[in-house]
N, CA, C and O atoms as a GROMACS GRO file, in nm:
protein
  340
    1UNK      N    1  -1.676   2.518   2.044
    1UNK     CA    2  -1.743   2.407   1.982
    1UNK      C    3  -1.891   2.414   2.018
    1UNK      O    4  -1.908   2.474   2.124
    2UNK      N    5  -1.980   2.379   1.973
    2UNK     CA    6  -2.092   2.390   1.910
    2UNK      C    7  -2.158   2.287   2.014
    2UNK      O    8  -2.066   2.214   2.053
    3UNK      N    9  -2.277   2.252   2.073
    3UNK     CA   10  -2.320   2.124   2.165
    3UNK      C   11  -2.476   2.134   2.093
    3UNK      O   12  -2.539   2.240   2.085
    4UNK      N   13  -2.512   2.039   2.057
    4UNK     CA   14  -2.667   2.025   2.005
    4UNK      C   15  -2.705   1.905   2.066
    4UNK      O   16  -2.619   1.817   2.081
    5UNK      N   17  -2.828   1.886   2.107
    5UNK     CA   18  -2.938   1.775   2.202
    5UNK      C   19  -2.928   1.671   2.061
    5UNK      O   20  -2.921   1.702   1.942
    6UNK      N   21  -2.931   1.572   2.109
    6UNK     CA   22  -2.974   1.438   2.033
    6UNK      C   23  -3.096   1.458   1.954
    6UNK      O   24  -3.109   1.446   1.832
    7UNK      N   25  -3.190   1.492   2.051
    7UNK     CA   26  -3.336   1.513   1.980
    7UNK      C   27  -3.331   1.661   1.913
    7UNK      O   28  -3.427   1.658   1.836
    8UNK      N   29  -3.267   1.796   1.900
    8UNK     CA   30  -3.240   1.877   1.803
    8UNK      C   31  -3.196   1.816   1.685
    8UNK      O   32  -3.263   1.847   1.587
    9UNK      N   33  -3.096   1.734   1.664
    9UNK     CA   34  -3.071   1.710   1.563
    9UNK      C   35  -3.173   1.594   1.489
    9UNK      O   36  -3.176   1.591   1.366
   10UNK      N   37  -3.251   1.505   1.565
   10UNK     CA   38  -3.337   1.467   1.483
   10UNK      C   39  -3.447   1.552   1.416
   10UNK      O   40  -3.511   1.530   1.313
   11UNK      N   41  -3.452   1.652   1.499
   11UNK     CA   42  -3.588   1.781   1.453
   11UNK      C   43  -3.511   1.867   1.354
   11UNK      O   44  -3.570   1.899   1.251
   12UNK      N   45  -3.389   1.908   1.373
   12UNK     CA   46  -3.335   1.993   1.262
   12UNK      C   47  -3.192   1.974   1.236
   12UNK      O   48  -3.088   2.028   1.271
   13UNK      N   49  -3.213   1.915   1.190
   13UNK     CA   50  -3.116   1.789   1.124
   13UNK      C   51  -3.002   1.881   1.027
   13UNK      O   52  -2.880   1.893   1.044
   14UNK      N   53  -3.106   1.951   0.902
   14UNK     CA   54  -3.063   2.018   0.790
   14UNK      C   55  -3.031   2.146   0.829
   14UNK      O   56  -2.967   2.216   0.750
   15UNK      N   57  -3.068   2.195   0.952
   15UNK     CA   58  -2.996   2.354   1.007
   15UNK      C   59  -2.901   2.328   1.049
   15UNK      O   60  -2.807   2.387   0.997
   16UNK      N   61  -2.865   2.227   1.165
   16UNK     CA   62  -2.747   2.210   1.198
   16UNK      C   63  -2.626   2.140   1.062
   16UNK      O   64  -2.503   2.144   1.066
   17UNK      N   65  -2.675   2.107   0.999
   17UNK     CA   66  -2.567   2.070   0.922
   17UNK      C   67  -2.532   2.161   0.838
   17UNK      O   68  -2.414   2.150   0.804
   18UNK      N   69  -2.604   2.274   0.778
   18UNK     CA   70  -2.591   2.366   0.725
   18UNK      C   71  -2.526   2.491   0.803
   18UNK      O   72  -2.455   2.577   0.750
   19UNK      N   73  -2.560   2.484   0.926
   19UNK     CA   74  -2.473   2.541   1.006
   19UNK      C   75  -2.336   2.504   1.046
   19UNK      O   76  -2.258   2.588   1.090
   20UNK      N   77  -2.306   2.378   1.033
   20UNK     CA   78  -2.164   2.309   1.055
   20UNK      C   79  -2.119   2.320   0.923
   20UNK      O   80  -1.996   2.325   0.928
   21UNK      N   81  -2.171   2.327   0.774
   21UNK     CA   82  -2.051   2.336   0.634
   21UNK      C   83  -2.032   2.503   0.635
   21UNK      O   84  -1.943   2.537   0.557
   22UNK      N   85  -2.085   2.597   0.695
   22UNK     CA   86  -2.096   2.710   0.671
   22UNK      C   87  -1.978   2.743   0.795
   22UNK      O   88  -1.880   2.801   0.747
   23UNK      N   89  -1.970   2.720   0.927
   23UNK     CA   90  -1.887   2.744   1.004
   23UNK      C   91  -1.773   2.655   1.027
   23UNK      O   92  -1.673   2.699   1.084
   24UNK      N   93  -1.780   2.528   0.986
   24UNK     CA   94  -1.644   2.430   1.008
   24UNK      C   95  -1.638   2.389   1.172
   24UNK      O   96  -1.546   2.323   1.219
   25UNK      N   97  -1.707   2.420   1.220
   25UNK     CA   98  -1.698   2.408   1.385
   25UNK      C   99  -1.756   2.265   1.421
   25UNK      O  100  -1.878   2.256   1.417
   26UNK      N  101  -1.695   2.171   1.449
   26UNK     CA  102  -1.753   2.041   1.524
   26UNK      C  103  -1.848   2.094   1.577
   26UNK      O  104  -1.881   2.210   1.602
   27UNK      N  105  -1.920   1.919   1.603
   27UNK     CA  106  -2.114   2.002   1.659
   27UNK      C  107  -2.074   1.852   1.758
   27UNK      O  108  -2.060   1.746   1.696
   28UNK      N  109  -2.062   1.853   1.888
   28UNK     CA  110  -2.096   1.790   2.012
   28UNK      C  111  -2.214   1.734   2.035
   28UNK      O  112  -2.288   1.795   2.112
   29UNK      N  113  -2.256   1.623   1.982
   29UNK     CA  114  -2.397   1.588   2.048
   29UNK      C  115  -2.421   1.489   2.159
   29UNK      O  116  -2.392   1.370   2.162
   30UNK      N  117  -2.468   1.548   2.231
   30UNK     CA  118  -2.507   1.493   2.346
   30UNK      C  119  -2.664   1.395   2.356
   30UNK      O  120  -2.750   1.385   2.269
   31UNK      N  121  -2.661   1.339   2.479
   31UNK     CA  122  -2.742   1.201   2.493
   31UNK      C  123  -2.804   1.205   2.644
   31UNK      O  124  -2.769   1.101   2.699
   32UNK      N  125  -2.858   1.260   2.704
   32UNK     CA  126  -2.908   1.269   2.841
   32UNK      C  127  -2.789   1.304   2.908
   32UNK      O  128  -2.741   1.236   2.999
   33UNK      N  129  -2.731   1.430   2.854
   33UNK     CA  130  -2.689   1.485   2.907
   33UNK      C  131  -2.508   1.509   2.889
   33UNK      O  132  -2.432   1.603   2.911
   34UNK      N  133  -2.489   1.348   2.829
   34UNK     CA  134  -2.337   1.318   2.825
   34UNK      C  135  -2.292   1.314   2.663
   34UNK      O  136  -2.343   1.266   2.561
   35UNK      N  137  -2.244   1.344   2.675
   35UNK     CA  138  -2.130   1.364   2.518
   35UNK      C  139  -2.155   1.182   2.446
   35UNK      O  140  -2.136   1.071   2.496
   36UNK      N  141  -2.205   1.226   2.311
   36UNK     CA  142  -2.296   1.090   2.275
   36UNK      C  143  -2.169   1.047   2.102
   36UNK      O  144  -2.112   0.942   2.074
   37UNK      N  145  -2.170   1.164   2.037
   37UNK     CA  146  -2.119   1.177   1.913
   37UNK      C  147  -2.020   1.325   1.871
   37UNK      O  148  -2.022   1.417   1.952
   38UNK      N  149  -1.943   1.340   1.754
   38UNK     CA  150  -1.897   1.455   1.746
   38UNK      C  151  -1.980   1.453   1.557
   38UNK      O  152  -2.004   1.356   1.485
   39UNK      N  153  -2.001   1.594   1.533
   39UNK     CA  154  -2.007   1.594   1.394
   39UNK      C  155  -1.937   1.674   1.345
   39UNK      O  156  -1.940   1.789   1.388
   40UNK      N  157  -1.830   1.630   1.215
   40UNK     CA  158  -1.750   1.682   1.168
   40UNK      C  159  -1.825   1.704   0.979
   40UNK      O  160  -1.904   1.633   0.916
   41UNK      N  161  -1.754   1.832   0.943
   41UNK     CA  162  -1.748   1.857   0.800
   41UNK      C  163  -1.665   1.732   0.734
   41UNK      O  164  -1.570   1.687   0.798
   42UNK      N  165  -1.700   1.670   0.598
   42UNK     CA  166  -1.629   1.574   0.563
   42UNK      C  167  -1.519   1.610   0.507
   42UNK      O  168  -1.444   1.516   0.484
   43UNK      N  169  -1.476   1.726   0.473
   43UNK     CA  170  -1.366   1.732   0.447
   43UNK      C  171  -1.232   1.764   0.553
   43UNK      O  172  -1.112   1.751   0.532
   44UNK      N  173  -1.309   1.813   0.678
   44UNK     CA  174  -1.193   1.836   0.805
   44UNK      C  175  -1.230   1.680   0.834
   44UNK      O  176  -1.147   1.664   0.923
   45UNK      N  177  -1.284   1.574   0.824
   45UNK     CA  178  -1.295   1.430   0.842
   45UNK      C  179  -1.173   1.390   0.830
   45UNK      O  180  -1.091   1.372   0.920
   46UNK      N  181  -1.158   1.373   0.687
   46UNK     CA  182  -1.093   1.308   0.589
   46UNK      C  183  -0.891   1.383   0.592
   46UNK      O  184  -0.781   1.338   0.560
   47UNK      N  185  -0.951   1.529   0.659
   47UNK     CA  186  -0.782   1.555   0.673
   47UNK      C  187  -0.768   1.481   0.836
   47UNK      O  188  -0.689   1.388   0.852
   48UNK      N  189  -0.804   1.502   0.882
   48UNK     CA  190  -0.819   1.441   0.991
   48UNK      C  191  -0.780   1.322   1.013
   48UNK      O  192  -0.721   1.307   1.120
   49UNK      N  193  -0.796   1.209   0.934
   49UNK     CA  194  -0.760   1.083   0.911
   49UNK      C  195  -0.659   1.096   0.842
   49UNK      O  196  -0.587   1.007   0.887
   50UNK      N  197  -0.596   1.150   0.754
   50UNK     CA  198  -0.484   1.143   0.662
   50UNK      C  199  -0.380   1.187   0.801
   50UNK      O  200  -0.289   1.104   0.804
   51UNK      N  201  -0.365   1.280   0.904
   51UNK     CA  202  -0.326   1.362   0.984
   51UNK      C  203  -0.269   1.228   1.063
   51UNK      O  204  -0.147   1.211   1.070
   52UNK      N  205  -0.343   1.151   1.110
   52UNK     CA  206  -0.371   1.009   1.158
   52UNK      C  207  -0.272   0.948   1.136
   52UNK      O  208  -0.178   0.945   1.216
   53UNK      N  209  -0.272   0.889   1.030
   53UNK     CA  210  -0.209   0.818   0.926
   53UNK      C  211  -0.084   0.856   0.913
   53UNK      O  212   0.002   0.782   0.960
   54UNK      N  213  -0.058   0.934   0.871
   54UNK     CA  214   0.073   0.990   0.896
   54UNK      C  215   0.157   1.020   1.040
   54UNK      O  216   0.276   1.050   1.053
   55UNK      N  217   0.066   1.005   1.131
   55UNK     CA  218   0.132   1.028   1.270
   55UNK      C  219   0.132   0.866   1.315
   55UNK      O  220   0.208   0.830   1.404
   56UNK      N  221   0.068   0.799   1.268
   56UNK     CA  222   0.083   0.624   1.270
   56UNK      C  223   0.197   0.567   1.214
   56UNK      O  224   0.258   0.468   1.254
   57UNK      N  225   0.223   0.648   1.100
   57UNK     CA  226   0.389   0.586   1.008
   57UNK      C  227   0.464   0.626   1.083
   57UNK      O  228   0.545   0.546   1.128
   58UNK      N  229   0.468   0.766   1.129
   58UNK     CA  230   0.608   0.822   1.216
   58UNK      C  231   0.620   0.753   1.303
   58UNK      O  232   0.727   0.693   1.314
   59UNK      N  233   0.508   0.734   1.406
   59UNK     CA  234   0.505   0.625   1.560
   59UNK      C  235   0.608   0.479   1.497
   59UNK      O  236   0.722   0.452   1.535
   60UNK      N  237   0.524   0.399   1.392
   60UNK     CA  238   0.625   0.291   1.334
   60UNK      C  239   0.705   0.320   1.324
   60UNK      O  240   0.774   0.260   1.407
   61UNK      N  241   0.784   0.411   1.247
   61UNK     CA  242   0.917   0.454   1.233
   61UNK      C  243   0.941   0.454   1.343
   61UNK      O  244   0.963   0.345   1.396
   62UNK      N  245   0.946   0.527   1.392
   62UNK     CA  246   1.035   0.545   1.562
   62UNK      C  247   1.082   0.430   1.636
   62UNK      O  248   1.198   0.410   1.672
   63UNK      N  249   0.963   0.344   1.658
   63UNK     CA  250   0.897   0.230   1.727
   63UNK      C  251   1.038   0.124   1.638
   63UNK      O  252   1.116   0.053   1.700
   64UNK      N  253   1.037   0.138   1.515
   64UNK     CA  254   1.146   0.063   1.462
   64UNK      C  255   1.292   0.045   1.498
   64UNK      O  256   1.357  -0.054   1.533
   65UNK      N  257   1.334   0.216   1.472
   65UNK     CA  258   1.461   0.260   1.522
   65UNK      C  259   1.464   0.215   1.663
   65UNK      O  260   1.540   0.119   1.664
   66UNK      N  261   1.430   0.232   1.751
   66UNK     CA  262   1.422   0.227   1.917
   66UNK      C  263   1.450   0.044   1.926
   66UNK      O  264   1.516   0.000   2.020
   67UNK      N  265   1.404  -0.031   1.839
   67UNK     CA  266   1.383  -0.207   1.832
   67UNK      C  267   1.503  -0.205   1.765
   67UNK      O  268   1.548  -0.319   1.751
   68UNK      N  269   1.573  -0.116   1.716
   68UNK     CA  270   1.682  -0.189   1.626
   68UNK      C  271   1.677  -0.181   1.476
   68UNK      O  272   1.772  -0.160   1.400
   69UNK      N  273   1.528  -0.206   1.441
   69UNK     CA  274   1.484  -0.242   1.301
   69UNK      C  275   1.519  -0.168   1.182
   69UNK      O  276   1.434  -0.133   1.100
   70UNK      N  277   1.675  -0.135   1.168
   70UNK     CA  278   1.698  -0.047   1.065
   70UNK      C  279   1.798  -0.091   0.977
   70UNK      O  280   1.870  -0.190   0.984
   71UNK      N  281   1.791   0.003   0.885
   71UNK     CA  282   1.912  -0.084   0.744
   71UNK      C  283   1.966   0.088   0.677
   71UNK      O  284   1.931   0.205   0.692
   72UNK      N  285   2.074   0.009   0.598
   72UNK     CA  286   2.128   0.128   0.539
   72UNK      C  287   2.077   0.198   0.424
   72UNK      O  288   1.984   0.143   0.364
   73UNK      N  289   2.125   0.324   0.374
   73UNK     CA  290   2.071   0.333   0.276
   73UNK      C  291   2.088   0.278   0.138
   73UNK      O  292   2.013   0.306   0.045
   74UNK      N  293   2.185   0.202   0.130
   74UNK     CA  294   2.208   0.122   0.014
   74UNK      C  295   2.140  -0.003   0.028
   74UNK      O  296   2.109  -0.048  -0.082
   75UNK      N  297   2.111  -0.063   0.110
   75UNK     CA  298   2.030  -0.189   0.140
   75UNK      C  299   1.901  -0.122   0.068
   75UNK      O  300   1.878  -0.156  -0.048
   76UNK      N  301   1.819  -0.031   0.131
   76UNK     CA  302   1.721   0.029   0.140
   76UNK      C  303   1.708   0.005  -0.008
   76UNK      O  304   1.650  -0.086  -0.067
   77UNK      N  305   1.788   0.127  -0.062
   77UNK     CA  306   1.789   0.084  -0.261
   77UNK      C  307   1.807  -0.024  -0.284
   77UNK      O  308   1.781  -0.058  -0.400
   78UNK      N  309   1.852  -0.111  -0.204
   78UNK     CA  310   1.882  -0.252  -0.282
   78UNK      C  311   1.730  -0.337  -0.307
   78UNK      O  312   1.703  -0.405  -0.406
   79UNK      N  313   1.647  -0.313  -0.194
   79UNK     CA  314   1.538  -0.412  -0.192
   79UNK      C  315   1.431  -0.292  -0.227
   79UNK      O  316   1.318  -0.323  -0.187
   80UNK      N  317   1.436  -0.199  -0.274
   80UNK     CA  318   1.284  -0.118  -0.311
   80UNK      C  319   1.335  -0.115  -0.485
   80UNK      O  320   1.264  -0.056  -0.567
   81UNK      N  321   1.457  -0.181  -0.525
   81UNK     CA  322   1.490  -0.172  -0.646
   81UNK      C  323   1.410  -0.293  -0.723
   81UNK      O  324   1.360  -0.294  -0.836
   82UNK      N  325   1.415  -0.379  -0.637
   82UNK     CA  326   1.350  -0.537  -0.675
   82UNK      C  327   1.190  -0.541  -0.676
   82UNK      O  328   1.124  -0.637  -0.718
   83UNK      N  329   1.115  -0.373  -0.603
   83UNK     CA  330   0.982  -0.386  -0.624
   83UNK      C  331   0.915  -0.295  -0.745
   83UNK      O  332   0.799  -0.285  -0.783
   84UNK      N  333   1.077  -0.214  -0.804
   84UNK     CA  334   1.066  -0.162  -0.937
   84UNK      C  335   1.050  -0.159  -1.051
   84UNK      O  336   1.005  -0.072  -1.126
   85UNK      N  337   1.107  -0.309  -1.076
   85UNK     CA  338   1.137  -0.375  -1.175
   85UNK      C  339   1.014  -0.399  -1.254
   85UNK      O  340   1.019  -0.463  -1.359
   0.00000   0.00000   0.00000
């Protein structure tokens, strides 16, 4: 991974970003010294969050089963039939 100064990226702003869509490599920016921000390509962003998201439904799921919170599969059809209609 890539580490660029706070004040690099205000001075060259458009190299480093052109250097991050060209390599895909997060860019680490730092702040006197300590890890300040990460910069990501928007499209490894955006999978990134979908990645998320989907590991958030499974956690619920689980989190459900483990509480009890489950039904059959004919129930299941019974009440996603009524949001079909």
């Amino acid at each position: 991974m890539k580490t660029e100064l706070v004040t690099s990226l205000k001075r060259q702003a458009t190299r480093i970003l052109a250097d991050l869509h060209e390599t895909k490599e997060p860019v680490l920016i730092t702040e006197h010294g300590q890890p300040s921000a990460y910069l990501l390509d928007v499209h490894d962003y955006e999978q990134l969050m979908t990645r998320m998201s989907i590991l958030e439904g499974i956690a619920r799921g689980e989190q459900a089963v483990k509480d009890g919170r489950v039904m059959s599969q004919s129930e299941a059809k019974d009440r996603l039939s009524k949001w079909m209609k």
